[in-house]
C-alpha positions in Angstrom: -22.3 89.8 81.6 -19.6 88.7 83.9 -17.1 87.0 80.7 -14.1 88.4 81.0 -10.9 88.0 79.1 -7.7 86.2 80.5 -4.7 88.9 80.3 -2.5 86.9 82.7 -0.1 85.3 80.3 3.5 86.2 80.7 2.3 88.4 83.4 5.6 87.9 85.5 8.0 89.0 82.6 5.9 91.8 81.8 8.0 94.9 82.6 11.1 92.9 81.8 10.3 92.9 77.9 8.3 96.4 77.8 10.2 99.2 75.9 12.7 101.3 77.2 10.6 105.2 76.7 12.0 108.5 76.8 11.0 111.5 78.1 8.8 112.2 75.0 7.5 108.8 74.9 6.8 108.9 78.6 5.5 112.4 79.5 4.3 113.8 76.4 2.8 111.2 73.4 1.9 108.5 76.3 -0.1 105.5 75.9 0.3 105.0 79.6 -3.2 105.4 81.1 -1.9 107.0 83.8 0.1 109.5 82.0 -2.9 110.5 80.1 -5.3 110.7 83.3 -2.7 113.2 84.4 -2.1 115.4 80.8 -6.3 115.5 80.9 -6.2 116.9 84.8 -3.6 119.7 84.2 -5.2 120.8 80.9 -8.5 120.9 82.2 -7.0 122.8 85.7 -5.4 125.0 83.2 -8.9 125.6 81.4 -10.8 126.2 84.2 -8.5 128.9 85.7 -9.1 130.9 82.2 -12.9 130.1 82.6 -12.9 131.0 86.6 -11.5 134.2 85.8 -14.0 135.2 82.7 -16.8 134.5 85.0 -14.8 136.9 87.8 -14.6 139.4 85.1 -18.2 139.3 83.9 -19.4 139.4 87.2 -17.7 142.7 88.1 -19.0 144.3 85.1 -22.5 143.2 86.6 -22.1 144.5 89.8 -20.4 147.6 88.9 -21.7 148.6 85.5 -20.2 151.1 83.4 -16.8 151.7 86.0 -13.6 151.8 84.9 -11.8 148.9 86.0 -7.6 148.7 85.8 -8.1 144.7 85.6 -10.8 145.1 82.5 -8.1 147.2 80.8 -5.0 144.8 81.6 -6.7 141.8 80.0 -9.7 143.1 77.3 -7.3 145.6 75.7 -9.1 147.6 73.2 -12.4 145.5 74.3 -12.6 148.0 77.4 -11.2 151.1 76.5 -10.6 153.3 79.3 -11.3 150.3 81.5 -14.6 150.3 80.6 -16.0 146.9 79.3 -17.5 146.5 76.0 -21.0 145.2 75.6 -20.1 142.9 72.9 -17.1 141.3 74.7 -19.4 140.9 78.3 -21.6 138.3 76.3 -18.3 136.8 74.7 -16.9 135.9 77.8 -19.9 134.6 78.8 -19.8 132.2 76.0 -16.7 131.0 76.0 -16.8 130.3 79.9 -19.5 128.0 79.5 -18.4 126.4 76.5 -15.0 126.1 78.6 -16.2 124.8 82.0 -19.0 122.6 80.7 -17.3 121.2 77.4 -13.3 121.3 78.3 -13.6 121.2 82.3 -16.3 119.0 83.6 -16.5 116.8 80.2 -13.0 116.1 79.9 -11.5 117.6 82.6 -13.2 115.4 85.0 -14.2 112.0 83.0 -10.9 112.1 80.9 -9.4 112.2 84.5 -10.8 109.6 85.7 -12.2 107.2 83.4 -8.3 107.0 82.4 -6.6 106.6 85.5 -9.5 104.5 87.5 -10.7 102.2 84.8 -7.9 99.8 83.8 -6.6 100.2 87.7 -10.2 98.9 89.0 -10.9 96.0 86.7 -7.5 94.9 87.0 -6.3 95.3 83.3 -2.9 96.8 82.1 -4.1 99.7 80.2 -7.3 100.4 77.8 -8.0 98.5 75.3 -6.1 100.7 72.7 -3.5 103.0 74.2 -2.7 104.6 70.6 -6.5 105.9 70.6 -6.3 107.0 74.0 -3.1 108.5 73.1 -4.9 110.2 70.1 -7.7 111.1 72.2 -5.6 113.6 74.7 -4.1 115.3 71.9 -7.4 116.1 69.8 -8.5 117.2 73.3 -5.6 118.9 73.4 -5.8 120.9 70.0 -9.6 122.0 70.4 -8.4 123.5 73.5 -5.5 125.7 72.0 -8.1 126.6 69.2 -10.8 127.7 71.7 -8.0 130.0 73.1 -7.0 131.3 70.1 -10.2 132.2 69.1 -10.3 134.9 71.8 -7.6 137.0 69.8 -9.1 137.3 66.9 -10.0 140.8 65.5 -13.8 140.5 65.5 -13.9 139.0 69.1 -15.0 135.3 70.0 -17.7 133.5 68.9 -20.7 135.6 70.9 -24.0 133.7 70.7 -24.0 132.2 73.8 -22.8 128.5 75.1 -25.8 127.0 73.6 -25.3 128.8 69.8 -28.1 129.5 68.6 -28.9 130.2 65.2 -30.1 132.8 63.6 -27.3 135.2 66.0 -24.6 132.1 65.2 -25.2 131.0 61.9 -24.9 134.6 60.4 -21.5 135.5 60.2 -22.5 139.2 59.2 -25.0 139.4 62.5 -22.5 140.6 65.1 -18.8 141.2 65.6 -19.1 138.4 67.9 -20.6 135.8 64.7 -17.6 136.0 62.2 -14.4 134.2 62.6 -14.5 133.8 66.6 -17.3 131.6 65.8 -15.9 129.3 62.8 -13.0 128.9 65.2 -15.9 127.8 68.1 -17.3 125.0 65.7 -13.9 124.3 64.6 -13.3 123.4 68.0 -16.3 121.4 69.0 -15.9 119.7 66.1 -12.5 118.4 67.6 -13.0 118.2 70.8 -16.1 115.4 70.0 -14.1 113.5 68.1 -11.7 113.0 71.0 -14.6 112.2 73.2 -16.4 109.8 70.9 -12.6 107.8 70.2 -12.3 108.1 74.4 -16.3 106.9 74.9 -15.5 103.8 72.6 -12.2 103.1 73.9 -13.4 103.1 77.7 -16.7 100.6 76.9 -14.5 98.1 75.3 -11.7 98.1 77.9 -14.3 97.7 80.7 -16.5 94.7 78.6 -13.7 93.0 77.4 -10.7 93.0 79.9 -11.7 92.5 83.3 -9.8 90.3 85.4 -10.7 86.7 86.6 -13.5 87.3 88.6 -14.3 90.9 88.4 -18.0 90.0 87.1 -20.0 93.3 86.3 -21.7 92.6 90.0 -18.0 93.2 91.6 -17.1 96.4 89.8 -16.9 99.1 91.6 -19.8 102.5 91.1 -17.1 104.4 89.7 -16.4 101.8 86.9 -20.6 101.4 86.3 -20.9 105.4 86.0 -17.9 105.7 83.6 -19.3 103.0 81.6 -23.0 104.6 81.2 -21.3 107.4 80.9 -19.1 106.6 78.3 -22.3 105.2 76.2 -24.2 108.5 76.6 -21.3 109.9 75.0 -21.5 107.5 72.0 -25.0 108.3 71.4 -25.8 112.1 72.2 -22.0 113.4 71.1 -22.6 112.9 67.0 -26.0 114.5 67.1 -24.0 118.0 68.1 -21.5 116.8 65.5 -24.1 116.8 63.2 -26.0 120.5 64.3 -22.4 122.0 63.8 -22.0 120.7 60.6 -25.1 121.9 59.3 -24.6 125.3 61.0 -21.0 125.3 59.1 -22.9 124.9 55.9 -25.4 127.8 57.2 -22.7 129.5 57.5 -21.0 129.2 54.6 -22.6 127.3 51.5 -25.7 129.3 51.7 -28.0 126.2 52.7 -30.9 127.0 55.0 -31.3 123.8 57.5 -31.6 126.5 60.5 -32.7 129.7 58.6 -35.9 131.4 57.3 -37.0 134.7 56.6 -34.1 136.9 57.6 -34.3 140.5 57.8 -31.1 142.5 58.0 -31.2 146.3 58.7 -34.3 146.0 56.3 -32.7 144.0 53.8 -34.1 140.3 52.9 -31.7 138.0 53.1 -32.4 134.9 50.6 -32.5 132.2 53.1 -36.0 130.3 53.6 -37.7 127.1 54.7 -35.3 126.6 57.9 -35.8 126.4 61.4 -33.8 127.8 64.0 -35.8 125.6 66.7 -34.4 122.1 64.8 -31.1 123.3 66.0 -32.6 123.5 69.2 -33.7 119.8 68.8 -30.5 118.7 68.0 -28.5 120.6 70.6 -30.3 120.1 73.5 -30.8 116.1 72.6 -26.7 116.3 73.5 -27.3 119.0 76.1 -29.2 117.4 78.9 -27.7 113.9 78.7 -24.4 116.0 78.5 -25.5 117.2 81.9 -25.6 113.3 83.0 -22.1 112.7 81.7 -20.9 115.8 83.5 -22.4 114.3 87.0 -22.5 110.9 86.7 -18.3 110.3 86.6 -18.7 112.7 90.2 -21.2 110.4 91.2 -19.1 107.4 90.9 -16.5 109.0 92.6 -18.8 110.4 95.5 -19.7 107.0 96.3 -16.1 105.4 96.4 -14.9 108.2 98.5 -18.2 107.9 101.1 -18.2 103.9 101.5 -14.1 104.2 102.1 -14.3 107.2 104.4 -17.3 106.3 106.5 -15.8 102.6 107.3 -19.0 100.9 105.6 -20.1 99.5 102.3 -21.7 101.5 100.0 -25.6 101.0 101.2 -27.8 99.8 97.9 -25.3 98.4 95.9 -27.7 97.2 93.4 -30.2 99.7 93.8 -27.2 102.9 92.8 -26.6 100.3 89.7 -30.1 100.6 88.7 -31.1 104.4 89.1 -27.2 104.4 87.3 -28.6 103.0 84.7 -32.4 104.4 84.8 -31.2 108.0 85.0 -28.8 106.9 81.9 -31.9 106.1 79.8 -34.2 108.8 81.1 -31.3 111.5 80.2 -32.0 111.0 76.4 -35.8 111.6 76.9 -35.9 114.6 78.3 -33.9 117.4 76.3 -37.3 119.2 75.4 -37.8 120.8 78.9 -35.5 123.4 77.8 -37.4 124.1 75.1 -40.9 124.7 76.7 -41.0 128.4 75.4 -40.1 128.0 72.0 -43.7 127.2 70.8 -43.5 123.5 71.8 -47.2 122.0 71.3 -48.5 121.7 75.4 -49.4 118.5 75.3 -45.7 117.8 73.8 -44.8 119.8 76.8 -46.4 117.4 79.5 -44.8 114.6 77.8 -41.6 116.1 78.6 -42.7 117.3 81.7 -43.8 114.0 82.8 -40.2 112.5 82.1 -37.9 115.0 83.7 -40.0 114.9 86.8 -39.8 110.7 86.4 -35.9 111.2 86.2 -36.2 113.1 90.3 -36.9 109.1 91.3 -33.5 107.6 90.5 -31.8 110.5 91.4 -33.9 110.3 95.1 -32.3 106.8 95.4 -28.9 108.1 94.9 -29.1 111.0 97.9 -30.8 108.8 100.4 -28.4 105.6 99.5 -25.6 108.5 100.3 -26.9 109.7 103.7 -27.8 106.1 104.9 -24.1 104.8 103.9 -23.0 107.8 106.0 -25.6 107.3 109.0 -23.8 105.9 112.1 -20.5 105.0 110.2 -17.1 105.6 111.5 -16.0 109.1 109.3 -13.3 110.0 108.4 -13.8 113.9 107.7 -10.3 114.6 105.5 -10.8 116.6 102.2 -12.1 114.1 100.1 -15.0 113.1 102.4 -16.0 116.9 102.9 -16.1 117.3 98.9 -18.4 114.6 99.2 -20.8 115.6 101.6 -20.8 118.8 99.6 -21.6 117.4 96.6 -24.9 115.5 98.3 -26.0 119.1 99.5 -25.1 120.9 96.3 -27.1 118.1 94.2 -30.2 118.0 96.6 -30.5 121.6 96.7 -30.4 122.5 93.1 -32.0 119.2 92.2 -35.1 120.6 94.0 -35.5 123.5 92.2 -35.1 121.3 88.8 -38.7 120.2 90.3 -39.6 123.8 89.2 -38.0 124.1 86.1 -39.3 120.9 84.4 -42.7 121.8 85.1 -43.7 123.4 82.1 -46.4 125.9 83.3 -43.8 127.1 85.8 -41.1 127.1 84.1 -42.3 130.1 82.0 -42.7 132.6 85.2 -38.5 132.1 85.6 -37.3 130.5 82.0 -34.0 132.5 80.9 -33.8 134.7 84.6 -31.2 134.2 86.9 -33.2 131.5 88.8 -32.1 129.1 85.9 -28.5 130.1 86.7 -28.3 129.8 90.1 -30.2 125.2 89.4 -27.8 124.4 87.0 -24.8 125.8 88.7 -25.5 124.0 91.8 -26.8 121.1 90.3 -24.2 120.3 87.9 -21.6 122.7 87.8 -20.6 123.1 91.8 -21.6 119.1 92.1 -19.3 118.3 89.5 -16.2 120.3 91.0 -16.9 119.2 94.1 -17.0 115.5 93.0 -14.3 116.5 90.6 -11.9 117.9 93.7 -13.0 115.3 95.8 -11.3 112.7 93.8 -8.0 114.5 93.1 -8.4 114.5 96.7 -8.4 111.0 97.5 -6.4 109.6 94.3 -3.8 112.2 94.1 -1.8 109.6 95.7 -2.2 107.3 93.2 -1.6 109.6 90.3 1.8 111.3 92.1 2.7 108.9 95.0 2.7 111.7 97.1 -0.1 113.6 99.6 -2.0 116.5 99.3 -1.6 119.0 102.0 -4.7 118.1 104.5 -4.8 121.7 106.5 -4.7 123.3 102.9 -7.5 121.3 101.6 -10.0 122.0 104.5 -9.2 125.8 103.9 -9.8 124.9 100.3 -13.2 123.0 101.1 -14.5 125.5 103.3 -14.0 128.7 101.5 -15.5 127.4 98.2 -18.1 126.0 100.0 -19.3 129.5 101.7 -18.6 131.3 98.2 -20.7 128.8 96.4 -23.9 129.2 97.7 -23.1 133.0 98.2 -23.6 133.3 94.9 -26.0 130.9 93.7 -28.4 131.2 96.7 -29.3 134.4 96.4 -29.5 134.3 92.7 -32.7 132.1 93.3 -34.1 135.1 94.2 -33.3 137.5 92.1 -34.6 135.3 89.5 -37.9 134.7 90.8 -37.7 138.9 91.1 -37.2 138.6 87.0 -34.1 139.6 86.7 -32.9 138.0 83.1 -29.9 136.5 82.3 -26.9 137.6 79.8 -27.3 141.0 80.0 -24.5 143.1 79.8 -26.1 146.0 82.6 -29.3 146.0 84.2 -28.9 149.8 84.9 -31.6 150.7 81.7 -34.2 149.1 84.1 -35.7 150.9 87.2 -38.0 147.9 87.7 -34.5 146.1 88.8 -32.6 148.8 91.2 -33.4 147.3 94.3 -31.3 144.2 93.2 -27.8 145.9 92.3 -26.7 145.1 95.6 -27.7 141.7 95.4 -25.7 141.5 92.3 -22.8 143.6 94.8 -23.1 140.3 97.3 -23.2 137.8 94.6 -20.0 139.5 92.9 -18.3 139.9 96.4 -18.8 135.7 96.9 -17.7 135.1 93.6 -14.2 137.1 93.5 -13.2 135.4 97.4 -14.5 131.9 95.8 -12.6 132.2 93.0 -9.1 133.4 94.5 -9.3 130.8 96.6 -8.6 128.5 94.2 -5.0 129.6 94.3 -4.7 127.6 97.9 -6.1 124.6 95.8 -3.4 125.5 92.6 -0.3 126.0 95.0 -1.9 122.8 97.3 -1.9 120.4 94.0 1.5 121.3 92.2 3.7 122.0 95.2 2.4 118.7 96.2 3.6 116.8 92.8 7.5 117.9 93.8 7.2 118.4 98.5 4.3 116.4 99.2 4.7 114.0 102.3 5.4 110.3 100.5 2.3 108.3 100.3 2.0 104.9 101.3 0.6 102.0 98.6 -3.0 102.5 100.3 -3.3 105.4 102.4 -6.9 105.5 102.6 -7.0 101.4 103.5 -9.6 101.1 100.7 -10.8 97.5 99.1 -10.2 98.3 95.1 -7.7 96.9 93.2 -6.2 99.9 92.0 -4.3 100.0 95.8 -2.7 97.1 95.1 -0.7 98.5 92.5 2.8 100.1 93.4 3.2 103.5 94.6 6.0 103.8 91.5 4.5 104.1 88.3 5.2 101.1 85.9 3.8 100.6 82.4 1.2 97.8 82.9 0.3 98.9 86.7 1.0 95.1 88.8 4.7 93.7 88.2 3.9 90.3 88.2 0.5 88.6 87.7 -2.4 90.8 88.1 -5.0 90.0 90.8 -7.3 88.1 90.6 -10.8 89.2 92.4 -12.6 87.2 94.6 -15.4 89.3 97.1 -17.8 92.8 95.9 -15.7 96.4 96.0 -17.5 97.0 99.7 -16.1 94.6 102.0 -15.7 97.7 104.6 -16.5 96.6 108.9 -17.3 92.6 107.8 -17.4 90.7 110.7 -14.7 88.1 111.0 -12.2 89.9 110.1 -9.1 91.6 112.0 -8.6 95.0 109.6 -12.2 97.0 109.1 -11.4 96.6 105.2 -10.9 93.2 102.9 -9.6 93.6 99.4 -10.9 92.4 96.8 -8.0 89.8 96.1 -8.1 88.7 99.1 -9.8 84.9 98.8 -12.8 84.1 100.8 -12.4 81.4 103.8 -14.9 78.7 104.1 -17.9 79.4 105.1 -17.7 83.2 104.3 -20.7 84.5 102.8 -20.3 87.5 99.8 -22.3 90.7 101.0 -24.2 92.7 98.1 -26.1 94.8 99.7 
């Protein structure tokens, strides 16, 4: 486990002999890891402002049903005439925000980031392993992107089933307005955009296997590098199965098979399909769409960690222990996609099978939180940004992690299964955790992306105002849920049994609009930064990791000379003997110093 490949020679000439680039070479077809991190961030920032404000508009329409609304009318056009917003386009935006935020935002928004500009820096290699596929990676990224947009303009409407696309409502093109050509363009898109994660996924496993420096063993890297690696092998496994549902849905579609069809009626008509079964699809998608929640959190995980062991002064506390439940909840992820299924006529006993392993997958996930709180009990911290995104990302993940506790029971699950209750865990859970480990990174590497600071006052006004908005809305939707209040519908106003929770919906609404405008302190924050930013220094944060060593100026191999070699663990934080309260990693061990792995 701890080979690694010598990519020292003619380190010290290096930049001498690399090609001159120009600007498109440099800043727009890049093989320069760091270039690429960067292309992924303001793609996926640009992504999740359109998905931020579908969820603002959908959420007015819920609290205020029926009301003509001047912003509905601005951006729906003829999809809310009079200001009034059309049933069909409420569940459309709904789709295409999640398929946005989970697929385009937290997939490779936040572990395109990341897993680009952390790996090579960390292990102490010059780029990946292939910088042409990485290349080739951003720009199929890239391209499912601009078709996802473009399918919002076509005439039918947008693909309308729902993030999760079922069949028989998705693989009839004829069943909705919201089924037809918004919905090709949907697959189209998927189809794309896992292709550029399964070329990213491969490239980042070899790069961290094969070209570590001289003694960077797999017991030195740092949790970032581990959770980008499981992650990035996740990917490789659960990614083609979707591949493969969309593919057979295309042919549903289109070539008049039946792989997710059977006995179709249509305004009394028969339609000819048989023998198919919309709950296969539901197999296959789910088996990518819980370890897809994994490879959404565990990249925030990694960073979370980094950020705590460098701003509370201490090493990370269970070094070997977060490798394990790492690598437990890793495994455990592909084994328990059927708890999303427990209503679809799953045999019981099937049921407890899968109830028994999403409950087994709380254990490693308990290590995590209480490794988290004990490296921040009694250590010296350091409460910028950064940190405070990653204390909030600890409560965010406890909280809705408890009421997974609920939902993977399968006799429980029933009572709340498709209400608002289901919203309000995987938001918190995986969607706010993610951001927050997501901003909490920018956070603390913006430096070494731009070489310049992000405004500190800014970002505690940031921190704080998403952090009161976030669990303004998904708090109370706990409740509402566990009132019955059912998900994806356009008004609840048809229903007496829920008028006593319009205001709730008023609250939750109120929250959501202040949360979501106050991403523009963030926005102006982040690029205002990239041009008036305060200088940074070549390790502002006095971490251990190699990628401080590198220059604050941006060269095309990250080290000018020879590239460090390693010599201690990534959590050499307060080690007595010392003079500083950090050692890094290239810094050699005197006699008689012992190597701490906790």
């Amino acid at each position: 486990m701890s080979a690694t490949i010598d990519t020292h020679s003619h380190d010290d000439d290096h930049d001498v002999h690399h090609h001159k680039e120009t600007f498109v070479t440099k800043y727009i077809f890049s093989q320069d890891h760091k270039m690429i991190a960067k292309q992924y961030l303001i793609t996926g920032t640009i992504m999740g402002v359109i998905g931020v404000l579908m969820s603002i508009m959908f959420r007015m329409q819920i609290a205020w049903p029926e009301q003509p609304n001047v912003l509905f009318e601005a951006l729906l056009g003829k999809w809310a005439p009079d200001g009034v917003m059309d049933a069909d386009i409420y569940l459309a935006l709904v789709t295409i925000h999640g398929t946005i935020m989970v697929f385009f935002v937290l997939t490779a928004g936040l572990s395109g980031t990341f897993s680009n500009l952390l790996i090579p820096l960390q292990i102490g290699a010059r780029d990946m392993a292939s910088g042409f596929l990485n290349m080739v990676s951003y720009w199929l990224f890239f391209v499912s992107c601009v078709i996802m947009i473009l399918s919002l303009f076509v005439e039918a409407g947008p693909a309308a089933a729902g993030w999760t696309i079922y069949p028989p409502l998705s693989a009839l093109p004829m069943a909705s307005g919201g089924s037809g050509m918004g919905m090709t363009l949907w697959l189209v898109s998927m189809a794309i955009f896992i292709a550029s994660s399964l070329l990213g996924s491969l490239n980042y496993i070899v790069t961290i296997i094969n070209l570590r420096t001289k003694g960077m063993s797999m017991t030195r890297l740092p949790l970032t590098i581990w959770t980008f690696f499981v992650t990035a092998i996740l990917g490789v496994v659960s990614f083609p199965v979707l591949l493969s549902a969309a593919l057979l849905l295309i042919m549903d579609r289109s070539f008049g098979t039946s792989f997710f069809l059977s006995d179709i009626f249509i305004q009394g008509e028969v339609l000819h399909y048989q023998g198919g079964s919309p709950v296969l699809f539901e197999h296959l998608f789910w088996f990518l769409g819980h370890p897809e929640v994994y490879i959404v959190i565990l990249p925030a995980m990694g960073l979370v960690s980094e950020i705590m062991a460098s701003s509370s002064r201490k090493p990370i506390f269970g070094y070997r222990a977060m490798i394990a439940s790492i690598l437990a909840i890793g495994f455990l992820s592909t084994i328990v996609w059927g708890h999303h299924m427990f209503i679809s006529g799953m045999n019981p006993f099937l049921g407890s099978v899968f109830t028994f392993t999403t409950l087994l997958i709380a254990i490693p996930s308990a290590v995590k939180a209480f490794n988290w709180i004990t490296t921040l009990w009694k250590g010296n911290l350091q409460l910028n940004p950064a940190m405070l995104f990653s204390i909030g990302f600890v409560s965010t993940f406890i909280t809705g992690g408890l009421t997974g506790i609920i939902l993977g029971d399968s006799a429980l699950d029933i009572n709340v299964h498709d209400t608002y209750f289901v919203i309000a865990h995987f938001h918190l859970v995986m969607g706010i955790s993610a951001l927050y480990g997501m901003f909490a990174g920018i956070y603390h590497w913006y430096p070494r992306m731009f070489g310049r600071m992000l405004n500190k006052n800014l970002g505690y006004i940031h921190f704080w105002i998403t952090a009161i908005c976030a669990y303004g809305v998904f708090f109370p939707m706990h409740f509402i849920g566990m009132a019955g209040l059912p998900r994806r519908y356009y008004t609840n106003s048809n229903f007496p049994l829920f008028d006593d929770l319009a205001n709730a919906n008023v609250v939750i609404t109120v929250f959501a609009i202040i949360g979501g405008v106050a991403q523009i302190i963030y926005l102006y924050n982040f690029f205002s930064s990239i041009f008036f930013g305060k200088k940074a220094e070549q390790n502002p944060w006095r971490s251990t990791t190699l990628e401080w060593t590198a220059p604050v100026k941006h060269i095309h191999g990250n080290w000018p000379g020879a590239i460090p070699h390693v010599y201690r663990w990534s959590y050499d934080y307060s080690k007595p003997g010392h003079d500083d309260d950090f050692v890094p990693q290239n810094v050699p061990m005197f006699e008689g110093e012992e190597e701490l792995q906790h």
